[in-house]
VEXDREN-2710 file (C-alpha; in Angstrom, 1 decimal):
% VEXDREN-2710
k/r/px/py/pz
1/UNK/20.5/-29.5/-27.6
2/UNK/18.4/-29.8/-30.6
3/UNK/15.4/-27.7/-31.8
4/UNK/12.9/-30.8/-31.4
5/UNK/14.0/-30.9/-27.8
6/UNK/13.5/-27.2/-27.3
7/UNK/10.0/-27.4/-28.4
8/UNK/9.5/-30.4/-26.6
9/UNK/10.3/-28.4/-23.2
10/UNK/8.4/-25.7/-23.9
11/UNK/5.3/-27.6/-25.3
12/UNK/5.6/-29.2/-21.5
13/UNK/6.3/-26.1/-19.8
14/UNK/3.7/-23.8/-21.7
15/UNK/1.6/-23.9/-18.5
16/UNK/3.7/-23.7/-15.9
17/UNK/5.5/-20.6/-17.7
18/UNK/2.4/-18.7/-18.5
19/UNK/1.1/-19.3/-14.9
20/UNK/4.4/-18.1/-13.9
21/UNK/4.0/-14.8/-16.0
22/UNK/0.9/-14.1/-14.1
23/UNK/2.2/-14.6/-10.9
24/UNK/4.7/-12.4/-11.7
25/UNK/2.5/-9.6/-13.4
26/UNK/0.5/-9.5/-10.6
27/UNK/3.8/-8.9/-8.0
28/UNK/4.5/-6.3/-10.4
29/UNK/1.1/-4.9/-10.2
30/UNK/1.4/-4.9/-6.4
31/UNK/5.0/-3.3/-6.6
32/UNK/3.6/-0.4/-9.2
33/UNK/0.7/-0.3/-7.1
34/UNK/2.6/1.2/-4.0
35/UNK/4.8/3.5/-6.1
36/UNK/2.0/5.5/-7.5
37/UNK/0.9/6.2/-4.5
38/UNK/4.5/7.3/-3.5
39/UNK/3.3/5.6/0.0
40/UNK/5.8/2.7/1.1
41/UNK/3.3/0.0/1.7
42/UNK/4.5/-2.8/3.6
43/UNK/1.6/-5.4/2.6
44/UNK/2.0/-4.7/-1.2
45/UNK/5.9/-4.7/-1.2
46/UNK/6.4/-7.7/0.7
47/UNK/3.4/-9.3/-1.7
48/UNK/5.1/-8.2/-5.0
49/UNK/8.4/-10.1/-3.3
50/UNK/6.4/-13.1/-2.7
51/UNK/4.5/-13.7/-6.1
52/UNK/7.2/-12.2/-8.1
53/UNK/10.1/-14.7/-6.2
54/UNK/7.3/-17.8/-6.6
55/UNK/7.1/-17.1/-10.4
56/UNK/10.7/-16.4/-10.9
57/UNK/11.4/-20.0/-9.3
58/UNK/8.7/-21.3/-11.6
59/UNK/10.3/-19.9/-14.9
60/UNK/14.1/-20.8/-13.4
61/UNK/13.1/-24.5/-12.4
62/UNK/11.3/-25.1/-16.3
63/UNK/12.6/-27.6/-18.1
64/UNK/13.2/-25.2/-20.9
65/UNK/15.5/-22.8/-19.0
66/UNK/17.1/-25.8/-17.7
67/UNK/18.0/-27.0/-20.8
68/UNK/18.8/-24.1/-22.3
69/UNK/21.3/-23.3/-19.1
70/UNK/22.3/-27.3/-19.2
71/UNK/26.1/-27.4/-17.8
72/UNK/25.8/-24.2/-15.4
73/UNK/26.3/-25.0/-11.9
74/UNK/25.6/-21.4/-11.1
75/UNK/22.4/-21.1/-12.5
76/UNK/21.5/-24.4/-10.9
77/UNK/22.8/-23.4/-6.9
78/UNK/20.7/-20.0/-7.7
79/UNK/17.2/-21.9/-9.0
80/UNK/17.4/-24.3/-6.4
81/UNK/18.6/-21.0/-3.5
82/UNK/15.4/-19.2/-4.3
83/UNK/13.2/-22.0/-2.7
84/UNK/14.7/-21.5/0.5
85/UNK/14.0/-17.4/-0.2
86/UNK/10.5/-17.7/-1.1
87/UNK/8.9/-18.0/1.9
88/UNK/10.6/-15.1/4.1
89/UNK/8.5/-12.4/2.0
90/UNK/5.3/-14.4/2.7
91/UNK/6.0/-14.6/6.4
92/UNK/6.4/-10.3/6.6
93/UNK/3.5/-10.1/4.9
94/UNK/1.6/-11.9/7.3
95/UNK/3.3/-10.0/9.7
96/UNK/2.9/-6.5/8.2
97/UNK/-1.4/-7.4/7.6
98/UNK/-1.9/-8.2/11.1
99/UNK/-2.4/-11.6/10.7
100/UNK/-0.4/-13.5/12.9
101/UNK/-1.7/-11.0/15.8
102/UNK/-4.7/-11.9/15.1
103/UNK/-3.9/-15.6/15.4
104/UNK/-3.1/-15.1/18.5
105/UNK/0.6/-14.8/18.7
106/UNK/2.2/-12.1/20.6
107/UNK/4.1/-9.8/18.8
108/UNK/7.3/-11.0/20.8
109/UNK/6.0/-14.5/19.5
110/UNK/6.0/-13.1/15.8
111/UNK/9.1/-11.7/16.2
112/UNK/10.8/-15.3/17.5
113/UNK/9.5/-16.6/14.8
114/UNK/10.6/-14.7/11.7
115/UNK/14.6/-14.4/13.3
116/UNK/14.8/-17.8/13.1
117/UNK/13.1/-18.4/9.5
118/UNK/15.2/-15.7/8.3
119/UNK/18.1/-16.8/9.5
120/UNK/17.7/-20.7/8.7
121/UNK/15.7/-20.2/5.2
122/UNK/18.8/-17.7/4.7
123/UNK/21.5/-19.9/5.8
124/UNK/20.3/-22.8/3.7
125/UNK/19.8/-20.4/0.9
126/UNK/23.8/-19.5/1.3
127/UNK/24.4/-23.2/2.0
128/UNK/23.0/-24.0/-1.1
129/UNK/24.5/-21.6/-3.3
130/UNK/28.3/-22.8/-1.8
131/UNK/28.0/-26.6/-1.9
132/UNK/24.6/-27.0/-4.6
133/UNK/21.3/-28.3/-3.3
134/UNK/21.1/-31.1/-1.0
135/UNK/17.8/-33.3/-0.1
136/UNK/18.8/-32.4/3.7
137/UNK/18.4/-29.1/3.3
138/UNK/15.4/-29.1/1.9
139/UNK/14.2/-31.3/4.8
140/UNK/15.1/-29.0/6.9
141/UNK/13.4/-26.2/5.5
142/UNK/10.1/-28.6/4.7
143/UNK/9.9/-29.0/8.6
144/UNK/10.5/-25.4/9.4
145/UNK/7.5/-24.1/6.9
146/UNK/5.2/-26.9/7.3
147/UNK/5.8/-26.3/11.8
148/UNK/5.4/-22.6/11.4
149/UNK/2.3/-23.3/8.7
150/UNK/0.7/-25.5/11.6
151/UNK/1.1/-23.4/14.6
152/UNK/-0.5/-20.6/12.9
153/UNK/-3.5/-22.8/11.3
154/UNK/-4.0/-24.3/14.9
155/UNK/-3.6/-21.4/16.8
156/UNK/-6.1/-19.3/14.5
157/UNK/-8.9/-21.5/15.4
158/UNK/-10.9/-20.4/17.5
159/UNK/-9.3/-16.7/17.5
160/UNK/-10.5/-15.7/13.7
161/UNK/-14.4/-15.1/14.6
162/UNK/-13.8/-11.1/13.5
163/UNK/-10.9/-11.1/11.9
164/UNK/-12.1/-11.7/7.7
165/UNK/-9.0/-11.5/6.4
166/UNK/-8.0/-14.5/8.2
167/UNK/-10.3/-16.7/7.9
168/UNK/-9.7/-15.8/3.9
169/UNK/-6.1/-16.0/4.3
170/UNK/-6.7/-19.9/6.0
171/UNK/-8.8/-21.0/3.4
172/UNK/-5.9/-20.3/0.6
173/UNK/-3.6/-22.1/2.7
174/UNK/-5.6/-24.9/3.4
175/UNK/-6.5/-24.9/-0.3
176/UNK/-2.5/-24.6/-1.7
177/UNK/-1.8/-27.5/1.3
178/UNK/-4.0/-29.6/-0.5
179/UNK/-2.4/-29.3/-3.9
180/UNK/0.9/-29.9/-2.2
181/UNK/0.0/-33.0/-0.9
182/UNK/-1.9/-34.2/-4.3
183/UNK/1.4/-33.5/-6.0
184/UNK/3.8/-35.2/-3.2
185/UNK/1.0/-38.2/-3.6
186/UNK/1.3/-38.4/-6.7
187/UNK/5.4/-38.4/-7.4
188/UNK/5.6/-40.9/-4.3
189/UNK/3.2/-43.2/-6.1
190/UNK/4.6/-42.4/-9.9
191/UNK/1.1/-41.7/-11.2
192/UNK/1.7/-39.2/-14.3
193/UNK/-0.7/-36.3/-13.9
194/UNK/0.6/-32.7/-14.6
195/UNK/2.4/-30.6/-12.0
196/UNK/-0.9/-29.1/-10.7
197/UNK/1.0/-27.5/-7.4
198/UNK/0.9/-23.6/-9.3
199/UNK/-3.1/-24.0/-9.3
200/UNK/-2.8/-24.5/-5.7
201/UNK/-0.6/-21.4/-5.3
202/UNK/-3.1/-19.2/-7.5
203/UNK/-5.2/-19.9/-4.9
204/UNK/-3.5/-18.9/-2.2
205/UNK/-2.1/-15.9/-4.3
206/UNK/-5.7/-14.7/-4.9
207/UNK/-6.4/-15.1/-1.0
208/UNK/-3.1/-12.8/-0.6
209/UNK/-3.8/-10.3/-2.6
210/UNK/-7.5/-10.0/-1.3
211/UNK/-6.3/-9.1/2.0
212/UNK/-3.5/-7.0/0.5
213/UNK/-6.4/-4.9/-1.7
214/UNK/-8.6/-5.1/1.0
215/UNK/-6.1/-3.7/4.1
216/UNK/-5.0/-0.9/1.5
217/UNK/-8.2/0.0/0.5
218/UNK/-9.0/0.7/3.8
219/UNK/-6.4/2.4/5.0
220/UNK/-7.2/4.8/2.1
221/UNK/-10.6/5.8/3.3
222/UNK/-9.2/5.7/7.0
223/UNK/-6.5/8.4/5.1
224/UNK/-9.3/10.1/3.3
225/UNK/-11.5/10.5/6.7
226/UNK/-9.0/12.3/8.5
227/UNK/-7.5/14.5/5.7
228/UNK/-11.4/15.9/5.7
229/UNK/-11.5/15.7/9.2
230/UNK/-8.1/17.7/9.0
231/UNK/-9.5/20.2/6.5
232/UNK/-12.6/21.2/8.6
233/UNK/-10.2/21.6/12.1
234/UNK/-8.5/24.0/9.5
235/UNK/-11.3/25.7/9.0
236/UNK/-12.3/26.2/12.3
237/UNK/-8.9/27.1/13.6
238/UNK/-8.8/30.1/10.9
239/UNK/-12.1/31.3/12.0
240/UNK/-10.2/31.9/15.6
241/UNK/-8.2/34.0/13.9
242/UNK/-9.1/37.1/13.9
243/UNK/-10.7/38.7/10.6
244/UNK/-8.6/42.5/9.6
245/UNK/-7.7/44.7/11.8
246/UNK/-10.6/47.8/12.1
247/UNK/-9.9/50.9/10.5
248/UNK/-8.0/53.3/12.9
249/UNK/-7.0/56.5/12.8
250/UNK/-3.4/56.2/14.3
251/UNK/-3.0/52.2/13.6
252/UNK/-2.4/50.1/10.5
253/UNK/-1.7/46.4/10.8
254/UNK/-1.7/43.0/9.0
255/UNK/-0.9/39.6/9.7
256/UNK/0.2/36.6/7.9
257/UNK/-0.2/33.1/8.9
258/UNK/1.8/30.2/7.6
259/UNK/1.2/26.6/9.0
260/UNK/3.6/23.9/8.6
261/UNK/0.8/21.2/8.4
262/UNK/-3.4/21.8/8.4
263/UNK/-3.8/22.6/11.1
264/UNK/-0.6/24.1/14.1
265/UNK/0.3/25.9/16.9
266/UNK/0.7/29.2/16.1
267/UNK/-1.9/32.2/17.1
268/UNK/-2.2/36.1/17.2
269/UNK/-5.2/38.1/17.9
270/UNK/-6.1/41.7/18.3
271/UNK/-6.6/42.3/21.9
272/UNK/-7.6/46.0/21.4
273/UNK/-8.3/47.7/18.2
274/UNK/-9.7/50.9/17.5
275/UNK/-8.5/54.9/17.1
276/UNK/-6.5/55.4/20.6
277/UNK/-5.5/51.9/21.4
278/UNK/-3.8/48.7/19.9
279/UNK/-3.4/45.5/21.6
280/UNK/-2.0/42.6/19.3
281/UNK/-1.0/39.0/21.1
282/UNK/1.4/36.6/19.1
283/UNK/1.7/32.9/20.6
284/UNK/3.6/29.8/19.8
285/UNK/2.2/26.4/21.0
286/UNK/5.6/24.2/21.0
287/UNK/4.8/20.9/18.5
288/UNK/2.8/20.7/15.6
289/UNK/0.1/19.4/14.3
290/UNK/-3.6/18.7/15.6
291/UNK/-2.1/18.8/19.5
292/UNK/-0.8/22.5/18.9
293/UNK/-4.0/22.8/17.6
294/UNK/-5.9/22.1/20.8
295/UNK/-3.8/24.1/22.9
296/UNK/-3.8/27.2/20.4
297/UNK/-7.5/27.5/20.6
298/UNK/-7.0/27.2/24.2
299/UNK/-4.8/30.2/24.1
300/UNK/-7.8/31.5/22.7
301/UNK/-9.7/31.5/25.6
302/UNK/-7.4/32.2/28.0
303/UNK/-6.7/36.0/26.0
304/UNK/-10.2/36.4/26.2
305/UNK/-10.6/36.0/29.6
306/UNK/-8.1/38.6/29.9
307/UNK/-9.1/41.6/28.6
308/UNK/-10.0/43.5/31.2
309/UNK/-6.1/43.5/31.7
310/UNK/-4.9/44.6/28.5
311/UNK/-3.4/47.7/29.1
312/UNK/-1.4/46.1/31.1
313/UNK/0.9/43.6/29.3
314/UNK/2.5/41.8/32.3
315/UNK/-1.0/41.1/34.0
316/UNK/-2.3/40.4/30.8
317/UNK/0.4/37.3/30.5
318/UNK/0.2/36.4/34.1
319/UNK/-3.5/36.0/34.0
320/UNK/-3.0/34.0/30.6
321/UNK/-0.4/31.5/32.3
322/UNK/-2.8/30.9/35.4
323/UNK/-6.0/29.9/32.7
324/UNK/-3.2/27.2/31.0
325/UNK/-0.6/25.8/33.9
326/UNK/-2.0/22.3/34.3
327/UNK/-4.6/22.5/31.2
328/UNK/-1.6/22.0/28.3
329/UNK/-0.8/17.9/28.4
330/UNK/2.8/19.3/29.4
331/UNK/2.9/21.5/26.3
332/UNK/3.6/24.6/26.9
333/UNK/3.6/28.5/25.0
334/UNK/5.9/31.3/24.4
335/UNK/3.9/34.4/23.9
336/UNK/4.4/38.4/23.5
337/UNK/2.0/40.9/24.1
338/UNK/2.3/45.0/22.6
339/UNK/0.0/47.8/24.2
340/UNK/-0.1/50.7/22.1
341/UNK/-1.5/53.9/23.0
342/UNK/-1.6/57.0/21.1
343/UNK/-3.3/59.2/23.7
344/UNK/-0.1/58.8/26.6
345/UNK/2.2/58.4/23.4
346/UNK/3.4/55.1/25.1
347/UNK/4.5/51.1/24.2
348/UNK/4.7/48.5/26.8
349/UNK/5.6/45.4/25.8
350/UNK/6.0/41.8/27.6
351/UNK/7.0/38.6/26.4
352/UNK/7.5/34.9/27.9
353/UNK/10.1/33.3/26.4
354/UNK/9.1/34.6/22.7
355/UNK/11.3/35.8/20.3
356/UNK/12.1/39.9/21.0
357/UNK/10.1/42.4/19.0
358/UNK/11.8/44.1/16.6
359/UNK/11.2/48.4/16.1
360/UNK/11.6/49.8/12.7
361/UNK/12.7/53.3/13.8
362/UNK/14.1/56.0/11.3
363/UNK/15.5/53.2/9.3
364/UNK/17.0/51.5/12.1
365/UNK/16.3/47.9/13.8
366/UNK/15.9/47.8/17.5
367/UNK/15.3/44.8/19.5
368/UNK/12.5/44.8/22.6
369/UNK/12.8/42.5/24.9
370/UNK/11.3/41.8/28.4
371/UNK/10.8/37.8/28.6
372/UNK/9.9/36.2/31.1
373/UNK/9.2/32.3/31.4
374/UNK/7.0/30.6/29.1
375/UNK/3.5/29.9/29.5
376/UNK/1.3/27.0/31.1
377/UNK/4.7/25.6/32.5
378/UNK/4.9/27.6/35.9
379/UNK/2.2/29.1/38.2
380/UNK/4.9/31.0/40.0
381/UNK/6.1/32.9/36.5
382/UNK/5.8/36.6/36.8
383/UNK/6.3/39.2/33.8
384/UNK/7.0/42.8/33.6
385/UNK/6.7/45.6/31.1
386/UNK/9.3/47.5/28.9
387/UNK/7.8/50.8/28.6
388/UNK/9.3/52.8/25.7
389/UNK/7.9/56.2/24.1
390/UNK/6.0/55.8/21.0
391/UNK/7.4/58.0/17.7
392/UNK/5.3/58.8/14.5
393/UNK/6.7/56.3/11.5
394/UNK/7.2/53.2/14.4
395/UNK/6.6/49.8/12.5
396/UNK/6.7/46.9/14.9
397/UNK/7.5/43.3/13.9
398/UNK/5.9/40.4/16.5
399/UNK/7.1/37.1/14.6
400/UNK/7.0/33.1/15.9
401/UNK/10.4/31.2/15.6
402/UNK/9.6/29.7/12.5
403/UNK/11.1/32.7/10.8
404/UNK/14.5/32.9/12.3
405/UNK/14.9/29.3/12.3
406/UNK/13.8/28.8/9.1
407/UNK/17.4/26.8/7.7
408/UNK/19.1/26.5/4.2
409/UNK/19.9/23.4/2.3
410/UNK/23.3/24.2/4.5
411/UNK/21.5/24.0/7.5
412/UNK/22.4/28.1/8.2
413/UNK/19.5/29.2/10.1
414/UNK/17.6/32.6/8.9
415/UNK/18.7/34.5/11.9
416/UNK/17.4/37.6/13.3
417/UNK/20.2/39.5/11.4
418/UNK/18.4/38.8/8.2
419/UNK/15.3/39.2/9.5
420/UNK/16.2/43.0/10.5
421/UNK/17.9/43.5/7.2
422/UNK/14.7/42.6/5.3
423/UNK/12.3/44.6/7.7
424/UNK/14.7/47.6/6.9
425/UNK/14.0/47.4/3.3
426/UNK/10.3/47.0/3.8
427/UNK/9.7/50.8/5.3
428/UNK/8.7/52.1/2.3
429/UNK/5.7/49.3/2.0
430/UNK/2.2/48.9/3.5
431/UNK/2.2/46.3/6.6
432/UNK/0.4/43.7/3.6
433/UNK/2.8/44.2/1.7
434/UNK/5.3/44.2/4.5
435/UNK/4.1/40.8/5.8
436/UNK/4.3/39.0/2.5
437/UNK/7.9/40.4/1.8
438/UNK/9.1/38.7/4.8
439/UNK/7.1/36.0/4.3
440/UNK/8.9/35.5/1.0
441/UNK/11.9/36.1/1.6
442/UNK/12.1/33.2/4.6
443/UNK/10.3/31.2/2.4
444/UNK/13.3/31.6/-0.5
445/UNK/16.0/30.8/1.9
446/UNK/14.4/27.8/3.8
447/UNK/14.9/24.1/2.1
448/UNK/11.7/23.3/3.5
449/UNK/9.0/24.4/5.9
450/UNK/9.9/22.8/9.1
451/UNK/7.8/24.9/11.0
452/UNK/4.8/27.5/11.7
453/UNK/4.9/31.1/9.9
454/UNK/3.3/33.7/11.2
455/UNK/4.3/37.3/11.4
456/UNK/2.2/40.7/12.4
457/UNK/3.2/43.7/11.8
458/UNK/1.9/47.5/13.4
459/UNK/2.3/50.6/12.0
460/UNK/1.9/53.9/14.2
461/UNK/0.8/56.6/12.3
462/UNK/-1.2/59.3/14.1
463/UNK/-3.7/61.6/12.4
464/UNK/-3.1/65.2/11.8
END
């Protein structure tokens, strides 16, 4: 090999390799594309396959890189393999933009068709890089394409009167066809024009990544509309919240409310709230997301409705379950409900299927519990009350599973155990400073927030 002949190549090849540096810059636009946006996007990746495999093959099948790799059978079987690979990435991305649906195949149809161009485009891949390239295989594969090319084209007409993409997406085909067969004219009748075929495939490239920029594009603003759409449901399920509990004379409380997502399941509200009296409700819609949503402001309601019974914790709970059973979509609720009462000096407390209270008593942790069965699931549950004497110094803790499920990068769950431990070493703290403590603390063990976390605390401190 001799330096004239070097420059000779590449003075032939100039085009062809700079055309084949674009094709591959823009697959490696695509590619870098979807990895800023730390989104796997199946349209781009499978379009940065297909332009960077097509200009690979272009650089590989130069007649300078032959030359330069003259006498390498390996390098020859793996130029002449990559053919047969080219065309799987284009058929997923047709796939993954919708386009074959919308020429009117049926997705079992679609799916047919890319087992068996995977596995023959594949096996004459393998074929080729085990015994070297043979005209039959490529005769094989030239029938395959050119079939599948055809049924789509044909199929498409007639079916592409709102679908722009496609009718984009035939024109570069038609267009990239047409150098194909210029160049197959012209080596069957030996005229000597240049290798125009990559012109063609620009073409069709720009078509591709037109309906690649185009589909992501709009799934962007679709992603856009509903994260607003997701930030006003926020809003509006705060303001269901309620705002901070009244001053009271014998009653100080806070809440704190962690969602996994914008918008969940979770709830508490303040039933009663003034010098004699506290009622506070806890709920936990099971799921997440914009569903628990929907039901937890229909937990709303349904405490609303029930105030006239919320001295009363087990009618209060019953009349609840009878405004949800066959209004959830098969969700359901756990719920707890604490009646306090500094007048009769009294607690009652009921619970269906929630997590127990815990009592902060004199530096001890004591469990409450009186479940019965969940909410909105039943019409025939029935609750009762655990009625306990109310003490000076009493901090309560109503909490949603979140907290005691909360798991470590060991998958070791929170647990109510350290739960108590960290409510004990809160006593000294205002419920605010209470809440966020705990808050903190499950927050510092978890690996991640796999669910809802909200936690209201009560203290009972009569007036002199």
């Amino acid at each position: 090999m001799t330096a004239d002949q070097v420059l000779q190549a590449f003075h032939h090849d100039a085009p062809g390799l700079f055309l084949g540096a674009v094709i591959v810059a823009v697959g490696l636009v695509a590619a870098a594309f979807s990895a800023i946006r730390r989104k796997l996007d199946p349209v781009l990746i499978y379009f940065a396959l297909f332009a960077g495999l097509y200009g690979v093959r272009m650089w590989m099948r130069s007649d300078l890189m032959l030359l330069t790799m003259r006498g390498s059978t390996l390098y020859t079987r793996v130029s002449y393999a990559v053919d047969f690979i080219v065309a799987i990435p284009a058929f997923f991305f047709f796939k993954a933009a919708g386009l074959l649906e919308a020429a009117g195949l049926l997705r079992r149809q679609v799916k047919i068709v890319g087992y068996v161009l995977g596995i023959v485009l594949g096996s004459l891949a393998l074929a080729t890089l085990v015994f070297g390239p043979h005209q039959t295989f490529y005769q094989i594969a030239n029938v395959l394409v050119i079939a599948a090319v055809i049924v789509v084209l044909v199929r498409s007409i007639g079916q592409s009167a709102g679908s722009q993409d496609l009718v984009v997406i035939r024109r570069g085909v038609l267009i990239f066809v047409a150098f194909i067969l210029w160049e197959n004219s012209r080596s069957f009748l030996g005229l000597r024009f240049p290798n125009i075929e990559p012109i063609g495939f620009m073409a069709f490239l720009t078509a591709l990544g037109y309906v690649a920029a185009r589909q992501t594009l709009q799934r962007d603003l679709r992603l856009s509309k509903i994260q607003k759409e997701l930030e006003v449901a926020k809003q509006i399920q705060l303001s269901i919240l309620p705002a901070a509990f009244p001053n009271s004379a014998n009653f100080r409380v806070a809440a704190r409310y962690v969602p996994m997502t914008s918008v969940a399941g979770d709830f508490y509200d303040f039933i009663l709230a003034d010098d004699t009296q506290a009622g506070l409700l806890i709920a936990d819609v099971s799921g997440h997301g914009v569903p628990a949503a929907l039901i937890a402001s229909m937990v709303k309601v349904a405490a609303t409705s029930q105030r006239a019974n919320a001295a009363d914790p087990s009618h209060f709970l019953s009349g609840m379950n009878a405004v949800l059973c066959g209004n959830t979509q098969e969700q359901f609720v756990t719920a707890a409900y604490l009646h306090l009462d500094s007048q009769s000096q009294e607690l009652r407390y009921s619970a269906a299927g929630h997590p127990p209270m815990l009592l902060l008593r004199d530096g001890k942790v004591l469990e409450i519990t009186e479940n019965g069965l969940i909410l909105a699931a039943f019409d025939f549950a029935i609750f009762a009350n655990a009625v306990h004497p109310l003490e000076p110094g009493d901090r309560f803790l109503l909490y949603t599973d979140g907290l005691v499920d909360a798991a470590n990068a060991k998958g070791d769950f929170f647990g109510k155990d350290a739960l108590s431990a960290v409510l004990r070493q809160t006593a000294e703290l205002a419920p605010s400073a209470a809440s966020d403590r705990i808050i903190t603390a499950v927050q510092k063990w978890s690996a991640s927030q796999d669910d809802d976390l909200t936690v209201l605390i009560c203290d009972y401190i009569p007036s002199a």
